[in-house]
C-alpha positions, -999 to 999 in steps of 0.1 A, spaced: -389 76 -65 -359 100 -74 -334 103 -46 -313 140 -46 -281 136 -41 -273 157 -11 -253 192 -20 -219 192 -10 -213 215 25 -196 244 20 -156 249 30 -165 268 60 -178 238 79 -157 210 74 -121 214 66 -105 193 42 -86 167 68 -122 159 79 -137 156 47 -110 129 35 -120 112 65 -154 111 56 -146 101 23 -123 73 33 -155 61 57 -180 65 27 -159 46 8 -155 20 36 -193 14 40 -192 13 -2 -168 -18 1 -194 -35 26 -225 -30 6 -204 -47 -23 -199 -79 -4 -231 -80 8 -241 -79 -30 -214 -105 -41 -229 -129 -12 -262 -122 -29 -250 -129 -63 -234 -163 -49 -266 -175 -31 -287 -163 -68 -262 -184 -90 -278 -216 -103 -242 -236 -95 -246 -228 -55 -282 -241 -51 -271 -278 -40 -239 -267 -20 -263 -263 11 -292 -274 25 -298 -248 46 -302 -220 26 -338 -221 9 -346 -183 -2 -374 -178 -24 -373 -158 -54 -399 -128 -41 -374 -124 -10 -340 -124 -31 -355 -98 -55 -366 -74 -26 -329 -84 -9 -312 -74 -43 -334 -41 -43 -327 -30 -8 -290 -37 -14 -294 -17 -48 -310 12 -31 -287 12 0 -254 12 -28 -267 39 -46 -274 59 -12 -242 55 -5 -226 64 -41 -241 93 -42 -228 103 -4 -192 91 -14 -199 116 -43 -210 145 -24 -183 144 -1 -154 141 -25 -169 172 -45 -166 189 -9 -130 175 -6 -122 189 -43 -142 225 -30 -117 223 -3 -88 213 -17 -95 241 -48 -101 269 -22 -67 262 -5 -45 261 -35 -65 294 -50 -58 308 -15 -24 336 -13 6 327 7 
């Protein structure tokens, strides 16, 4: 399934102090999808198996895990990306605008 990345907004409806917001939030929820992928990686590697005996995944249920995660990163790469184009769209119209 291809997933669009969705179209920046145009300038009118955000200004650029909210879109930086937004960006520095979509780049906030980026940093959490990453540890949730290096906890992942650490529960997958071979060396971690025997330090609990709790933790008993099996292979079918990391594989969807690591999918999900995959999906939901790239979800949220390509919102980061849409809003920083509408931050640069912002930022551009402002400096093009006259004193």
């Amino acid at each position: 399934m291809t997933h669009v990345p969705p179209s920046p907004e145009p300038f009118d409806t955000d200004s650029a102090a909210l879109l930086a917001l937004r960006a520095c939030d979509d780049i906030d929820s980026l940093h959490d999808v990453r540890l949730a992928y290096a906890c992942i990686e650490k529960l997958v590697d071979p060396q971690h198996v025997g330090d609990s005996e709790d933790v008993h995944p099996i292979r079918t249920e990391l594989s969807a895990l690591m999918r999900l995660v995959n999906e939901e990163l790239q979800r949220r790469i390509e919102t980061t990306e849409a809003t920083m184009q509408s931050l640069r769209l912002a930022v551009d119209k402002v400096n093009a605008a006259p004193f």
